[in-house]
N, CA, C and O atoms as a printed pandas DataFrame, in Angstrom:
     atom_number atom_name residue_name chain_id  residue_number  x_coord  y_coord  z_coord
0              1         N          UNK        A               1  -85.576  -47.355  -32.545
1              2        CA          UNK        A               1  -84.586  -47.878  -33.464
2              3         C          UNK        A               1  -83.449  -46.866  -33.607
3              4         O          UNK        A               1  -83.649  -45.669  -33.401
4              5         N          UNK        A               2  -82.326  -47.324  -33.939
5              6        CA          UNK        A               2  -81.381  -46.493  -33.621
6              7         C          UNK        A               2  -80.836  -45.874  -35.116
7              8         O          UNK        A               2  -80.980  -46.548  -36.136
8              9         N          UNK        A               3  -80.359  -44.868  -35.140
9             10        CA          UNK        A               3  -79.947  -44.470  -36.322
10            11         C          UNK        A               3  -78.669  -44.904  -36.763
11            12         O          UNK        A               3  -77.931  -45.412  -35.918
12            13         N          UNK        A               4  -78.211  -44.777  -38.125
13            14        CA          UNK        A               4  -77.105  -44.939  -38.755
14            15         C          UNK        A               4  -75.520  -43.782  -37.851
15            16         O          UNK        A               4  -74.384  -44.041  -37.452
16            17         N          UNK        A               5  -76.229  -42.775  -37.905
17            18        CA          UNK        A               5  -75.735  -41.861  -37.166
18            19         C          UNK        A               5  -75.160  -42.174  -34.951
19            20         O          UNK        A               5  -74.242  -41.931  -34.167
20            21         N          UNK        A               6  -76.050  -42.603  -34.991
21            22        CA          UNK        A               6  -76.400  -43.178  -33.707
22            23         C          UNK        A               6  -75.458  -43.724  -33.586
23            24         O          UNK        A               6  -74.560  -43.318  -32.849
24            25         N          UNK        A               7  -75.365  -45.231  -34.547
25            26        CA          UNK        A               7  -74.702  -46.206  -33.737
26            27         C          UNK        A               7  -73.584  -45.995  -34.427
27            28         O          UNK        A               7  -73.002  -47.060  -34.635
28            29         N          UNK        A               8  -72.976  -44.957  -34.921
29            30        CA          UNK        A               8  -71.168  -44.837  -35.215
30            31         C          UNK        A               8  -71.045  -44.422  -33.899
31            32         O          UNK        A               8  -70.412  -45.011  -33.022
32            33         N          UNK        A               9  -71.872  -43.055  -33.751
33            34        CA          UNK        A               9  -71.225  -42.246  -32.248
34            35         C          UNK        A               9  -71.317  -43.156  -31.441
35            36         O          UNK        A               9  -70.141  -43.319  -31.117
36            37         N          UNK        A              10  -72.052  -44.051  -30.746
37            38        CA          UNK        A              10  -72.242  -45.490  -30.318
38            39         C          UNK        A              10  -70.749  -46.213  -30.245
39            40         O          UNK        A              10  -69.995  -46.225  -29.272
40            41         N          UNK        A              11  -70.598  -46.638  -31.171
41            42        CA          UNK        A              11  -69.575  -47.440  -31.935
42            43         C          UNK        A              11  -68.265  -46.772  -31.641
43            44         O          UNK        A              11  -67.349  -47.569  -31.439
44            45         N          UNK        A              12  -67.940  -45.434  -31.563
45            46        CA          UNK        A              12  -67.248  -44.937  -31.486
46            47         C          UNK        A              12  -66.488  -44.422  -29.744
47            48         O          UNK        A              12  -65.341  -44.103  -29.432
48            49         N          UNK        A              13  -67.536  -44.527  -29.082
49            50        CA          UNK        A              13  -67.607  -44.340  -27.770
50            51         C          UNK        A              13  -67.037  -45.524  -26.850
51            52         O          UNK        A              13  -66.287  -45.482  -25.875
52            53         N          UNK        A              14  -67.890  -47.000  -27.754
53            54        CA          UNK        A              14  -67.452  -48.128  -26.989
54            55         C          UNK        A              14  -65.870  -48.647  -27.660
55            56         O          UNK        A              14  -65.152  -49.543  -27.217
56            57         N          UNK        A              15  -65.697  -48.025  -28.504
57            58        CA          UNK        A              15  -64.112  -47.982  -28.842
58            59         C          UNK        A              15  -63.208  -46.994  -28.113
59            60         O          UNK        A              15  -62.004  -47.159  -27.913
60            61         N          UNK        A              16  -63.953  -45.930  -27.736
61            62        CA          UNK        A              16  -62.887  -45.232  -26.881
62            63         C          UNK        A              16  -62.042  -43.886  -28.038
63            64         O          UNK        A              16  -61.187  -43.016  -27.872
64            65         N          UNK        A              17  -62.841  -44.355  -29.135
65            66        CA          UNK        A              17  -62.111  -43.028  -29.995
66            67         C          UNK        A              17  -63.210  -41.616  -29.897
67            68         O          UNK        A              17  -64.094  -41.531  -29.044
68            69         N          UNK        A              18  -62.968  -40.679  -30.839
69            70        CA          UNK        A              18  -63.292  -39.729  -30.759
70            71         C          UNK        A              18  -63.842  -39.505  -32.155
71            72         O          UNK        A              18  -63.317  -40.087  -33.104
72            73         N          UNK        A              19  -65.169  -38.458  -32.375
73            74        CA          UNK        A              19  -65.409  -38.388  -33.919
74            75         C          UNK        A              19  -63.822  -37.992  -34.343
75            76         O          UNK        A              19  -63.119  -38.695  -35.070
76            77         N          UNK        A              20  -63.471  -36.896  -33.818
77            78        CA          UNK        A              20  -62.405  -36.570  -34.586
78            79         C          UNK        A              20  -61.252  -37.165  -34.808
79            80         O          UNK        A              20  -60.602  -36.678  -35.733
80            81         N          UNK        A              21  -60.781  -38.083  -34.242
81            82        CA          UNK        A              21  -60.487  -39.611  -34.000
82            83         C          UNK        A              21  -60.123  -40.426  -35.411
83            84         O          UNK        A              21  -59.140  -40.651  -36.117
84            85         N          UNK        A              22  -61.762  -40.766  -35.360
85            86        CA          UNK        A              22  -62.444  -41.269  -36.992
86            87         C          UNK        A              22  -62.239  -40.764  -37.540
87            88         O          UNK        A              22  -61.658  -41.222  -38.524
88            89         N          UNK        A              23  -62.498  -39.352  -37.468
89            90        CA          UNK        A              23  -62.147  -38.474  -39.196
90            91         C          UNK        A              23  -60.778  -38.831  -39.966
91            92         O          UNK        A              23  -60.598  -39.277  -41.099
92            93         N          UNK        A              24  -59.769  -38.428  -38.819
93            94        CA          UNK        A              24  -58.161  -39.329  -39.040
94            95         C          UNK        A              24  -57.797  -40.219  -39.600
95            96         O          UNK        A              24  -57.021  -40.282  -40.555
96            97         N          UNK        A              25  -58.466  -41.198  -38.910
97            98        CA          UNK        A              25  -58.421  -42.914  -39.194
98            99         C          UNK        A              25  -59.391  -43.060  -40.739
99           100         O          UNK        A              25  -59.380  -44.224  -41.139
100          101         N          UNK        A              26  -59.985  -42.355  -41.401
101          102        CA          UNK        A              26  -60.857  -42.721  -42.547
102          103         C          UNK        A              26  -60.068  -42.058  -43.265
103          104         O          UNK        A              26  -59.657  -42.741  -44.203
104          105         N          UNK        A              27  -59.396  -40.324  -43.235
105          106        CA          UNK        A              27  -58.509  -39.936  -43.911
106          107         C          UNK        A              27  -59.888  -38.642  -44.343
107          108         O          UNK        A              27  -60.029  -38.341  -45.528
108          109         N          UNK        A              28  -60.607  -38.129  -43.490
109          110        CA          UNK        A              28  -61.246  -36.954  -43.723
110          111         C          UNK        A              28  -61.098  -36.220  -42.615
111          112         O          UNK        A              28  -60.432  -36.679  -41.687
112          113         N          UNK        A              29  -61.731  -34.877  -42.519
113          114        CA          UNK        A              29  -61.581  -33.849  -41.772
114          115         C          UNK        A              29  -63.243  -34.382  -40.561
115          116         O          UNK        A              29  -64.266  -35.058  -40.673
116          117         N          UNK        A              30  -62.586  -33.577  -39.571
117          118        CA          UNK        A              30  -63.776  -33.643  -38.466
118          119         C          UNK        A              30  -64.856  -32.904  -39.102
119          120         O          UNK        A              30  -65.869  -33.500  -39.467
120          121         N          UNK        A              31  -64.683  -31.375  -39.295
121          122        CA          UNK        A              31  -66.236  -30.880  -40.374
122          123         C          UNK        A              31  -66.761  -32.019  -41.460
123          124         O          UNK        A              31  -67.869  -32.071  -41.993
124          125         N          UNK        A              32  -66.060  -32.577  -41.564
125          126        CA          UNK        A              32  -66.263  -33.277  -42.471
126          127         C          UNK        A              32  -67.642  -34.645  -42.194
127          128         O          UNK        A              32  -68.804  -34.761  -42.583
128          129         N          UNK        A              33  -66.875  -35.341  -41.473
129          130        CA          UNK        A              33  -67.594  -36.772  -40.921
130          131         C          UNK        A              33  -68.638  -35.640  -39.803
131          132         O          UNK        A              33  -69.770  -36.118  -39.873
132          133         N          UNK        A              34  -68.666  -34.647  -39.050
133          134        CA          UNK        A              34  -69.344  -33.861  -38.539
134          135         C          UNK        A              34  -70.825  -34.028  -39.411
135          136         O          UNK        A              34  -71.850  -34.649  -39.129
136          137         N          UNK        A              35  -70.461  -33.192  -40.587
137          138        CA          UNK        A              35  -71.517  -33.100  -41.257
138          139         C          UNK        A              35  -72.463  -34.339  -42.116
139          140         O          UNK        A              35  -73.516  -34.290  -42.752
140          141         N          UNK        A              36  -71.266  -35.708  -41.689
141          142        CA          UNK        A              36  -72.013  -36.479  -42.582
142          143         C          UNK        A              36  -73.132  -37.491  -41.296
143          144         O          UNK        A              36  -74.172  -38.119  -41.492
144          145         N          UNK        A              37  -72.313  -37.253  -40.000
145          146        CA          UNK        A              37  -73.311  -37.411  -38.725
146          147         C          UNK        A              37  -74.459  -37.321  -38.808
147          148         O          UNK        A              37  -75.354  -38.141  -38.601
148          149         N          UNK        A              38  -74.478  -35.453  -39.380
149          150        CA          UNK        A              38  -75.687  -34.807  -39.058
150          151         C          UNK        A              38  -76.472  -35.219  -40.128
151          152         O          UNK        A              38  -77.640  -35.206  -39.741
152          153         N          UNK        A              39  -76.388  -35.624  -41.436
153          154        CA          UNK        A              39  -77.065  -36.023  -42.960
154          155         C          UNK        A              39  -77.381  -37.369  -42.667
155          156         O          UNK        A              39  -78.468  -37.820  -43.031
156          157         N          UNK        A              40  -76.601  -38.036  -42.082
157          158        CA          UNK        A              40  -76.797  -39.308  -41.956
158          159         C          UNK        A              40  -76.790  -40.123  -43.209
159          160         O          UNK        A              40  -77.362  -41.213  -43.222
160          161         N          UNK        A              41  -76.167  -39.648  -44.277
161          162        CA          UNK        A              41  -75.711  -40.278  -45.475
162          163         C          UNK        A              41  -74.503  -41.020  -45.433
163          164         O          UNK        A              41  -73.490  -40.388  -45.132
164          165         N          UNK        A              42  -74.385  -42.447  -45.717
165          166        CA          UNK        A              42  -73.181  -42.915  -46.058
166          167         C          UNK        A              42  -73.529  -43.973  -46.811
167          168         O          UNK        A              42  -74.627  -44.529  -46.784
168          169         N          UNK        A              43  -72.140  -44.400  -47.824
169          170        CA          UNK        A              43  -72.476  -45.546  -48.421
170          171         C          UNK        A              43  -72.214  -46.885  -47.369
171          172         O          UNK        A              43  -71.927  -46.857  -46.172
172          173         N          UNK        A              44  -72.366  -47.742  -48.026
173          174        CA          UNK        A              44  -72.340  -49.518  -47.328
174          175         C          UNK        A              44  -70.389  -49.404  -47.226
175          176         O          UNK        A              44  -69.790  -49.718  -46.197
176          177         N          UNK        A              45  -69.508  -48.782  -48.806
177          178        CA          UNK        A              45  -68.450  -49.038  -48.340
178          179         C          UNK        A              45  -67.708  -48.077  -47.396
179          180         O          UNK        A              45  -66.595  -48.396  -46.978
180          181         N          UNK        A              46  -68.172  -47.133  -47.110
181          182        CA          UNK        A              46  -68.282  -45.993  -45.749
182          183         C          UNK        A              46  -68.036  -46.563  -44.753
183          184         O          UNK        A              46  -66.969  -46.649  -44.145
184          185         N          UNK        A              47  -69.319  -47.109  -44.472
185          186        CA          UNK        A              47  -69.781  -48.054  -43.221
186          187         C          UNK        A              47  -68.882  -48.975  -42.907
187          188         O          UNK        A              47  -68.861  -49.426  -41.762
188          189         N          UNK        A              48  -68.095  -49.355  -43.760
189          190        CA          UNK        A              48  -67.035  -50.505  -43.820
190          191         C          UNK        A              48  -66.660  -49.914  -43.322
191          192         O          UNK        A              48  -67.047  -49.816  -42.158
192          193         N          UNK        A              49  -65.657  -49.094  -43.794
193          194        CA          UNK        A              49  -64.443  -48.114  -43.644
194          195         C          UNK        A              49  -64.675  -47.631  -42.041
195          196         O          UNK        A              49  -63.830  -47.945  -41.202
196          197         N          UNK        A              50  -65.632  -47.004  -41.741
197          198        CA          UNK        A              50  -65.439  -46.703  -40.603
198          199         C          UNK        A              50  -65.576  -47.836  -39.820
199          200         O          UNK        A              50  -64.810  -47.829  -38.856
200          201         N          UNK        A              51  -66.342  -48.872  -39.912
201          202        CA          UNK        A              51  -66.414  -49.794  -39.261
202          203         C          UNK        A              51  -64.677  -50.212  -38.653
203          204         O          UNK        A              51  -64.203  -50.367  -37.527
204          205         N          UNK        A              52  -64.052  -50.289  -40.196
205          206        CA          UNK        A              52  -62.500  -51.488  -39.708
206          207         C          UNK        A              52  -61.657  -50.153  -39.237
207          208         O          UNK        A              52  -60.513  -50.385  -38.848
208          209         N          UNK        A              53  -62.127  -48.676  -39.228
209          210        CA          UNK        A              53  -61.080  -47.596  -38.616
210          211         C          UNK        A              53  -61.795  -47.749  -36.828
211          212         O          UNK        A              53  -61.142  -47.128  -35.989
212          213         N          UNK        A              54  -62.922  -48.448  -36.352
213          214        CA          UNK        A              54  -63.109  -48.490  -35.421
214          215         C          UNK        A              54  -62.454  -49.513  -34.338
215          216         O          UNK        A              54  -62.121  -49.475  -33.153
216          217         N          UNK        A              55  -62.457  -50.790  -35.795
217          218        CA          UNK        A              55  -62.051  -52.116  -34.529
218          219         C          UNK        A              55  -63.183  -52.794  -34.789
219          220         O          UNK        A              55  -63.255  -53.625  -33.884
220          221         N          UNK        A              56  -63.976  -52.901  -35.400
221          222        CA          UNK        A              56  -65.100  -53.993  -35.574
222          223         C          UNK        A              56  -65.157  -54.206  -36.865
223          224         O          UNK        A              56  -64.284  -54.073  -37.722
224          225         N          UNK        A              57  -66.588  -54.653  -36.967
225          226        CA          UNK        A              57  -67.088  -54.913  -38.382
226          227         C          UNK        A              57  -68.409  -54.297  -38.818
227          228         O          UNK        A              57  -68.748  -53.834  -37.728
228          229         N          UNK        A              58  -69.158  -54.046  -39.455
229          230        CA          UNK        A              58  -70.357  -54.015  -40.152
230          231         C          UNK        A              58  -71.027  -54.754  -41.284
231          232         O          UNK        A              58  -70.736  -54.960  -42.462
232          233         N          UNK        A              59  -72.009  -55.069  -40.511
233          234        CA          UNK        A              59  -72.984  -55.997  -41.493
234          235         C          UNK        A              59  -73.951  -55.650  -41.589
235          236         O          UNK        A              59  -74.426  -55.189  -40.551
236          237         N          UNK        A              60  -74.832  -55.639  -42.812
237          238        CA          UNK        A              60  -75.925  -54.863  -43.431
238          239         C          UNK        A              60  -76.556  -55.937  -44.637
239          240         O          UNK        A              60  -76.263  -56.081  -45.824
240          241         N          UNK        A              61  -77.798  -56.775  -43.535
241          242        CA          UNK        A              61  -78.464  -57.553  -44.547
242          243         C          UNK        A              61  -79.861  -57.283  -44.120
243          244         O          UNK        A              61  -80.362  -56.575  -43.245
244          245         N          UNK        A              62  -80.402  -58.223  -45.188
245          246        CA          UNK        A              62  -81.854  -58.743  -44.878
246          247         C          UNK        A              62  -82.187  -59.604  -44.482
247          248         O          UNK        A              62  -82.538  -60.398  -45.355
248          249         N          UNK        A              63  -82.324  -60.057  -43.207
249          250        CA          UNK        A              63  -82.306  -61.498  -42.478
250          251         C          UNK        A              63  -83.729  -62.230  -42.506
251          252         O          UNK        A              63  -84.633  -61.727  -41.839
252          253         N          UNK        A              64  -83.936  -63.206  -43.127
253          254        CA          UNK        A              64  -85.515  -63.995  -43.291
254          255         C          UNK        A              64  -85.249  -64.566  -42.398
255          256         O          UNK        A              64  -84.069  -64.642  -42.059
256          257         N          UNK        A              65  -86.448  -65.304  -41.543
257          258        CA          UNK        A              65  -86.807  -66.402  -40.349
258          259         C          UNK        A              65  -86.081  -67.515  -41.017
259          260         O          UNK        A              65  -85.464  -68.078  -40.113
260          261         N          UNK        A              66  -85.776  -68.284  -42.462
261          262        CA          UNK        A              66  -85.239  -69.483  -42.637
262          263         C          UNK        A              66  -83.548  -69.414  -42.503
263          264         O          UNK        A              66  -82.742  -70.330  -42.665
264          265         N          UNK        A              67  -83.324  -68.098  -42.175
265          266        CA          UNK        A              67  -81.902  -67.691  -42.107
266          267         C          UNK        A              67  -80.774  -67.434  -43.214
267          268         O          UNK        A              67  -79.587  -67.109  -43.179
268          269         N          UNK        A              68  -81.610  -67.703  -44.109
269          270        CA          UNK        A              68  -81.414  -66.400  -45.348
270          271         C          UNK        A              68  -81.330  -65.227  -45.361
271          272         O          UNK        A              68  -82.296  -64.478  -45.211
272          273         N          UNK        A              69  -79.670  -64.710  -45.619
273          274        CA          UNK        A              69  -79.490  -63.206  -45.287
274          275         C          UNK        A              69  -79.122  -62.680  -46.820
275          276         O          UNK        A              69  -78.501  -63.369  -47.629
276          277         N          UNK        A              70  -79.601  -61.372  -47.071
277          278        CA          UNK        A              70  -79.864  -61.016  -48.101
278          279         C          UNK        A              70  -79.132  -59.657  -48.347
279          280         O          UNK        A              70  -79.269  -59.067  -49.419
């Protein structure tokens, strides 16, 4: 399973940017998003954020078999 961490650098690669890139585009420093890589802490509106500084989206549910996402 892939990490939170994972799939930005992921995410970030198949965009063609650079962490330091992102750091720019979110409006923080490379030590910065560096260190939050390595913690692997972010909030949901983070995840956004970097998500729409990438070019995509992020979605973060709980998906049941009746297709109820949560």
């Amino acid at each position: 399973m892939a990490t939170i961490p994972m799939k930005i650098k992921l995410a970030c690669k198949y965009a063609g940017i650079s962490e330091s890139e992102l750091a720019r585009r979110i409006g923080s420093s490379s030590q910065s998003i560096s260190k939050r890589l390595k913690t692997g802490r972010f909030t949901s509106e983070e995840l956004c954020k970097i998500a729409a500084a990438i070019g995509c989206t992020f979605s973060f549910s709980f998906d049941f078999e009746d297709g109820t996402k949560i």
